[in-house]
C-alpha positions as CSV (number, residue, x, y, z in Angstrom):
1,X,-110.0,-83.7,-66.0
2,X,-110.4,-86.5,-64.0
3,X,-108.7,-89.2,-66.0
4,X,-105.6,-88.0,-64.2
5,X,-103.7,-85.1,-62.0
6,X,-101.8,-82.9,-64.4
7,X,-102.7,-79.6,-65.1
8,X,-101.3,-78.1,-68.7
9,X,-100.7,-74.4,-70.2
10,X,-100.3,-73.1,-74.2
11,X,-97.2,-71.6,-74.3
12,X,-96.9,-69.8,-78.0
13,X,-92.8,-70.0,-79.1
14,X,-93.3,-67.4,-82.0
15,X,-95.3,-64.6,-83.3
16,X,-96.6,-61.7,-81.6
17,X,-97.6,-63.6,-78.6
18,X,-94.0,-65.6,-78.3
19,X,-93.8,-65.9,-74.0
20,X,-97.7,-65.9,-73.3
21,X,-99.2,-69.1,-71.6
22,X,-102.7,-69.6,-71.2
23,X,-104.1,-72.7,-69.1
24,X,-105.9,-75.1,-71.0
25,X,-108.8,-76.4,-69.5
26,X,-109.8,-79.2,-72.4
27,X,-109.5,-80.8,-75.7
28,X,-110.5,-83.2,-78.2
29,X,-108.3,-84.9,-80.7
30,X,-108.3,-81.6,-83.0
31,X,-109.1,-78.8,-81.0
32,X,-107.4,-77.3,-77.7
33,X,-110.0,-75.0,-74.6
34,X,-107.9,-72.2,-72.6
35,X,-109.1,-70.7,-69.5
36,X,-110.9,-67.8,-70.1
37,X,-109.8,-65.9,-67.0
38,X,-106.4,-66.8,-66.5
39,X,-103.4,-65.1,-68.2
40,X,-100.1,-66.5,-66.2
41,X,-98.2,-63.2,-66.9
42,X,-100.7,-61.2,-65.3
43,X,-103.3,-63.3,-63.1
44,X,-105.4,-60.7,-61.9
45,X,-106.1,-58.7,-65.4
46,X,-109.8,-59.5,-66.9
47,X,-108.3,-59.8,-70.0
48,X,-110.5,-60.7,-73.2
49,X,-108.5,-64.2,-74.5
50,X,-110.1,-64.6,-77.7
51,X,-109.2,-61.6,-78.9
52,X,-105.4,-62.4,-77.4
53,X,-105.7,-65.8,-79.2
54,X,-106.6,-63.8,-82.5
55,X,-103.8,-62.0,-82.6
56,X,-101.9,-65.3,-83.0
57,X,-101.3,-65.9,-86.5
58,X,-102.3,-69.3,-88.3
59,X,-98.3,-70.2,-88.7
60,X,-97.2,-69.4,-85.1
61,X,-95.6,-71.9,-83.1
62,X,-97.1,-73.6,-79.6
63,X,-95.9,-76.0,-77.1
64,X,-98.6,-78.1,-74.5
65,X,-96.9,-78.1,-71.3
66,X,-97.6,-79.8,-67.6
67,X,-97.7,-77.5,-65.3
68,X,-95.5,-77.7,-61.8
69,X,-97.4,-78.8,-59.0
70,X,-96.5,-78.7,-55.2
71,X,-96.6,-82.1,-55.6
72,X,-93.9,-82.5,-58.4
73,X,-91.9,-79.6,-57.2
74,X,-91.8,-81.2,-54.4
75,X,-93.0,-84.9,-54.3
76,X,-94.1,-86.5,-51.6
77,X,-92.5,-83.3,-49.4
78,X,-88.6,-84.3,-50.6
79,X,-86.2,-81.2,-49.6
80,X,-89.7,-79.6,-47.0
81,X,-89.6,-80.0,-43.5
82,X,-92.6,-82.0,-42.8
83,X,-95.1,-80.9,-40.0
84,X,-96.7,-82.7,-37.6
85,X,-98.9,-79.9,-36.0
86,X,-101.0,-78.4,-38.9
87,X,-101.9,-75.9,-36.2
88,X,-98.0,-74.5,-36.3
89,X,-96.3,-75.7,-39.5
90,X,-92.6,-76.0,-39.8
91,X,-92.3,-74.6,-42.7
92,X,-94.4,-72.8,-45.4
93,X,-94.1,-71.9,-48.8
94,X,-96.4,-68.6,-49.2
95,X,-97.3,-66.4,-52.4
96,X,-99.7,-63.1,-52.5
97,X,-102.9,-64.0,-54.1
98,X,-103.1,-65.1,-57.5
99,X,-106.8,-66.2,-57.9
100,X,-107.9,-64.2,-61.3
101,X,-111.0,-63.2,-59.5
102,X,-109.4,-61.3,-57.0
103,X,-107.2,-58.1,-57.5
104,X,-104.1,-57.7,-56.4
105,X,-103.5,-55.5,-53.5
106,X,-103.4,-51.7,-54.2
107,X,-100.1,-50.0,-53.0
108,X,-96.7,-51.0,-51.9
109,X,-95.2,-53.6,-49.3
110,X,-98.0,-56.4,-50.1
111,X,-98.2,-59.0,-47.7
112,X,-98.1,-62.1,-48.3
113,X,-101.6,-64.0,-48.5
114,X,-101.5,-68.1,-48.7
115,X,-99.6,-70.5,-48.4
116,X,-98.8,-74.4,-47.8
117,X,-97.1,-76.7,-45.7
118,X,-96.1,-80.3,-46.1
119,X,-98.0,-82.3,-43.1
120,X,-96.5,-85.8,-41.9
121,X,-98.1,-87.3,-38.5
122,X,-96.9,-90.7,-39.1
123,X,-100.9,-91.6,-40.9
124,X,-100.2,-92.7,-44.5
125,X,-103.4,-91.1,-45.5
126,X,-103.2,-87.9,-44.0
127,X,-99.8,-87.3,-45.7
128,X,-99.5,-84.3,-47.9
129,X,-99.6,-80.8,-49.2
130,X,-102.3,-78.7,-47.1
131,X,-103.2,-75.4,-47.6
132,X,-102.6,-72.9,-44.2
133,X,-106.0,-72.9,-42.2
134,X,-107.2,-76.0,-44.0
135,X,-107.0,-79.4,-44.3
136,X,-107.9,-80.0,-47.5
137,X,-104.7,-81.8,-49.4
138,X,-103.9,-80.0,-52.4
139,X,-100.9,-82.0,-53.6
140,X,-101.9,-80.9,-57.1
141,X,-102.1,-77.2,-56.4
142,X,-100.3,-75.5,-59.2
143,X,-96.8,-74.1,-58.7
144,X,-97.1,-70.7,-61.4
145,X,-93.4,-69.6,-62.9
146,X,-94.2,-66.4,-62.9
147,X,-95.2,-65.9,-59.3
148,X,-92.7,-64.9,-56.8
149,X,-93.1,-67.7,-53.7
150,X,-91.7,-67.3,-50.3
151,X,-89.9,-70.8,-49.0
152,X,-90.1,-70.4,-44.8
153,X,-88.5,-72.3,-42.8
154,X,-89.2,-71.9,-38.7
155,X,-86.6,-75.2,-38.3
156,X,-83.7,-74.5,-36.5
157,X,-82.1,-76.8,-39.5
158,X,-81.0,-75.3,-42.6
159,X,-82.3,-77.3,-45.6
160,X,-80.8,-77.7,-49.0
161,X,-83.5,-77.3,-52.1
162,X,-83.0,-79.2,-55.6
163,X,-85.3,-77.7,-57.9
164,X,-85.4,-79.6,-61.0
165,X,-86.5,-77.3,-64.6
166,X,-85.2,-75.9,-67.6
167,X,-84.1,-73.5,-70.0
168,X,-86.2,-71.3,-71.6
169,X,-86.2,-71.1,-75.3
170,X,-88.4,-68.5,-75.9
171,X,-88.8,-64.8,-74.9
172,X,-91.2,-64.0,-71.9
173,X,-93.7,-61.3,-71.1
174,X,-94.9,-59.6,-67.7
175,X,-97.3,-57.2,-66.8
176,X,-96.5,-54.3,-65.1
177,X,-99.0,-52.9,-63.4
178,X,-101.5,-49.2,-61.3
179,X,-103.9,-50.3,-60.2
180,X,-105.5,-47.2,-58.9
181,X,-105.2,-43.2,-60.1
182,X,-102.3,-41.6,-58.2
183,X,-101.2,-44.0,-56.2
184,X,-97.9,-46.0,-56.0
185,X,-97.7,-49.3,-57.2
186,X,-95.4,-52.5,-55.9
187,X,-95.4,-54.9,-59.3
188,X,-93.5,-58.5,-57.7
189,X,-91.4,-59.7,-60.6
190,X,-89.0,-62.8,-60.9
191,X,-86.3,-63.4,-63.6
192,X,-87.3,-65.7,-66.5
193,X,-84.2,-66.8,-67.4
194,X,-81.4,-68.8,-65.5
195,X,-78.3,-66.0,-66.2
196,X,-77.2,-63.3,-64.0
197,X,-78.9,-60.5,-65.9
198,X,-78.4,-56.7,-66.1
199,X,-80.1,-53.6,-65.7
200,X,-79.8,-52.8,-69.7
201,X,-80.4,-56.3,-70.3
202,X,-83.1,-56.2,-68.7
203,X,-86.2,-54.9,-70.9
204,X,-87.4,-52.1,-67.8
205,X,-86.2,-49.3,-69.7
206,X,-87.9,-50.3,-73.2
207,X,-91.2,-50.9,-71.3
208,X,-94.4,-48.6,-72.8
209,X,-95.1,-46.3,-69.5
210,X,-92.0,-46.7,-67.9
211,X,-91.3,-43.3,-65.8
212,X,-87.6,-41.9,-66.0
213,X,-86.5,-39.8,-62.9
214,X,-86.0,-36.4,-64.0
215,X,-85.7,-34.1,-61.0
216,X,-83.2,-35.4,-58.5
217,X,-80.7,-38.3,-58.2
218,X,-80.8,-37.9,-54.6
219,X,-85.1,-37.5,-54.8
220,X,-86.3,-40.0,-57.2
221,X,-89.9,-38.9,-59.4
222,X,-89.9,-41.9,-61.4
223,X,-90.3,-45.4,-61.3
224,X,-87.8,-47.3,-59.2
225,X,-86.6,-50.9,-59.0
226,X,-85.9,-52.4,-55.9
227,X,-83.3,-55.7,-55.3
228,X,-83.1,-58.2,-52.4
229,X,-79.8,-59.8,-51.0
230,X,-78.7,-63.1,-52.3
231,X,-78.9,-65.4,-50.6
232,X,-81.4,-64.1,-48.3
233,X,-81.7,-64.3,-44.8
234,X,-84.5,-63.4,-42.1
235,X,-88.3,-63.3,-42.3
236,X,-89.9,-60.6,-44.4
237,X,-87.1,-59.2,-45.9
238,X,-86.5,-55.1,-46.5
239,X,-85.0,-54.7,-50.4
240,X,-80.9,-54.0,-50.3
241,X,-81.1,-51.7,-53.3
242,X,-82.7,-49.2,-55.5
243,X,-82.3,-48.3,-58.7
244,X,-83.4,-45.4,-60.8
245,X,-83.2,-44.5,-64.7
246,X,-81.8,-40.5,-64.3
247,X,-82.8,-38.4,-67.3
248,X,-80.9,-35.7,-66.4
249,X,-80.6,-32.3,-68.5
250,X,-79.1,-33.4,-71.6
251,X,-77.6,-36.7,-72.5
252,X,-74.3,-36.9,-70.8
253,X,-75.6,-38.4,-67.2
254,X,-79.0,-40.5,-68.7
255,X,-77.6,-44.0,-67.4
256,X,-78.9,-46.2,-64.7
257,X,-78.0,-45.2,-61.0
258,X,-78.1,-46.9,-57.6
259,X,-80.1,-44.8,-54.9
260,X,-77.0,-43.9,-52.3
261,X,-74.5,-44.3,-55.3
262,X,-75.5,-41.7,-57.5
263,X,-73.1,-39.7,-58.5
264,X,-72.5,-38.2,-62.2
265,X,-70.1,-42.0,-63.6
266,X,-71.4,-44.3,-61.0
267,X,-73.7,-45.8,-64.1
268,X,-74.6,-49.5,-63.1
269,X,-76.3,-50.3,-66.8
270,X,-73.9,-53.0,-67.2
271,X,-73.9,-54.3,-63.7
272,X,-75.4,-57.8,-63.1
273,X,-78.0,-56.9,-60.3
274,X,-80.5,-59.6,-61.4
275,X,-79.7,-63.1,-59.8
276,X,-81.5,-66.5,-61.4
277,X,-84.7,-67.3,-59.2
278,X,-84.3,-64.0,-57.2
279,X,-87.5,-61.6,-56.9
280,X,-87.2,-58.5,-57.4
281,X,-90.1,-55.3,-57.4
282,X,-90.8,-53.2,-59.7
283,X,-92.4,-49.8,-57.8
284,X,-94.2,-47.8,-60.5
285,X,-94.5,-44.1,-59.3
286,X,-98.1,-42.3,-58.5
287,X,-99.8,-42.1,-61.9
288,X,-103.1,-42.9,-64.1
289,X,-104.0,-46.3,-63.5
290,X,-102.3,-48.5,-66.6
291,X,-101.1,-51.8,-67.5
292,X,-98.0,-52.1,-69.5
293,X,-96.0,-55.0,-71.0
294,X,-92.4,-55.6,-69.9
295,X,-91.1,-57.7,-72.7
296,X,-88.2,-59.9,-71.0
297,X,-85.5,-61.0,-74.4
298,X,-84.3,-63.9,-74.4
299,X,-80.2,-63.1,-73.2
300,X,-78.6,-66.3,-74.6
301,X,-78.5,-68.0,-78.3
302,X,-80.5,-71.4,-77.3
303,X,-79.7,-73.2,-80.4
304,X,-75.6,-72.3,-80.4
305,X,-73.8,-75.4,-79.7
């Protein structure tokens, strides 16, 4: 810290914790320091990490990665429209809060929280990545993959973006989350891999706590997962389509349904309703407070040739 700008995470490639990062804060020439308090899958969790790092085993696998930055993601504000009045930005690019000191919001519908905007009045120095309400630069503020971000832009000209990354190779891990008895919970989930992905493919189903609707196909009781166009259009967005896992009496009908659509054959396990870099919500039902795992397999051979 201090020698230069990038910002690294641990991300373990095999073993029981193959898909977890953890920010690494320092290290020597034999040893490596991860935050304490920050889990990327699930920011907001006061999760012990040494005992997370223990269940590593000696032979696991790890990889020392930079982390994106608005900076990189966007360097020197290439593909942003650029404001001139930090007082009214042109554009924004806004997340719900993701400090691990501070829960996330109980309930559903979470607003979004922060953001930043790319400022340009024609002074070299003041050039750069500001935070909304602030003018602090913060090129280096760190860009998390596992956070859905809102791109906004109040420019009456559309604008292309190039986002530069690559392909996973390992699988990946999210948290699923209650955060308070009996009440609903919006979890805001994003699509670790760059293939159009389906309902069965998924992981939802397999995840410890998921809730099966059992009463209705018309009156969902269970857990539900909500979809957004693509491309999408608009400020603040409404979901396009809701999904339910039906356990109905028997076997014959248990399949995946779309709320509106859910008559006995209109299965859509198969259907690719998960678009690359597309959020999506997961809206866990009224029950105990938990936190569960959704393990996310990796849906591709990334050796094959």
């Amino acid at each position: 810290d201090g020698s230069q700008n990038e910002k690294y995470y641990l991300l373990f490639t095999t073993g029981t914790l193959e898909g977890r990062t953890f920010d690494v804060t320092a290290n020597s020439a034999n040893s490596i320091t991860v935050d304490p308090d920050w889990r990327e899958d699930d920011p907001n969790e006061e999760t012990d990490i040494q005992t997370q790092i223990n269940d590593a085993a000696a032979t696991d696998n790890f990889e020392i990665r930079p982390h994106w930055t608005l900076n990189t993601l966007f360097p020197d504000g290439a593909n942003f429209p650029a404001s001139a009045n930090n007082n009214f930005p042109d554009a924004v690019l806004m997340f719900r809060t993701s400090d691990p000191n501070i829960s996330t919001d109980i309930g559903v519908n979470i607003s979004l929280t922060k953001g930043y905007f790319f400022f340009d009045n024609g002074n070299a120095a003041n050039r750069g990545w500001y935070p909304i309400g602030s003018f602090t630069k913060s090129n280096d503020e760190i860009i998390r993959k596992k956070i859905v971000y809102v791109y906004r832009n109040s420019t009456s000209t559309q604008h292309m973006v190039n986002l530069v990354g690559d392909v996973p190779l390992t699988d990946s891990d999210r948290t699923v989350r209650i955060l308070s008895d009996g009440m609903v919970q919006d979890n805001y989930m994003t699509l670790p891999f760059p293939v159009e992905t389906s309902l069965s493919e998924s992981g939802i189903l397999s995840m410890p706590g998921f809730t099966k609707s059992t009463g209705s196909t018309n009156s969902p009781n269970g857990d539900v997962v909500q979809i957004y166009a693509y491309p999408i259009s608009g400020i603040n967005p409404a979901p396009v389509a809701q999904y339910i896992y039906y356990d109905a009496t028997g076997t014959a009908n248990d399949a995946w349904y779309k709320i509106g659509d859910v008559n006995p054959g209109k299965s859509v396990d198969n259907v690719k309703i998960f678009n690359p870099g597309v959020a999506y919500v997961i809206r866990k039902t009224d029950d105990l407070e938990s936190s569960e795992t959704l393990k996310h397999t990796i849906p591709y051979n990334p050796f094959a040739p």
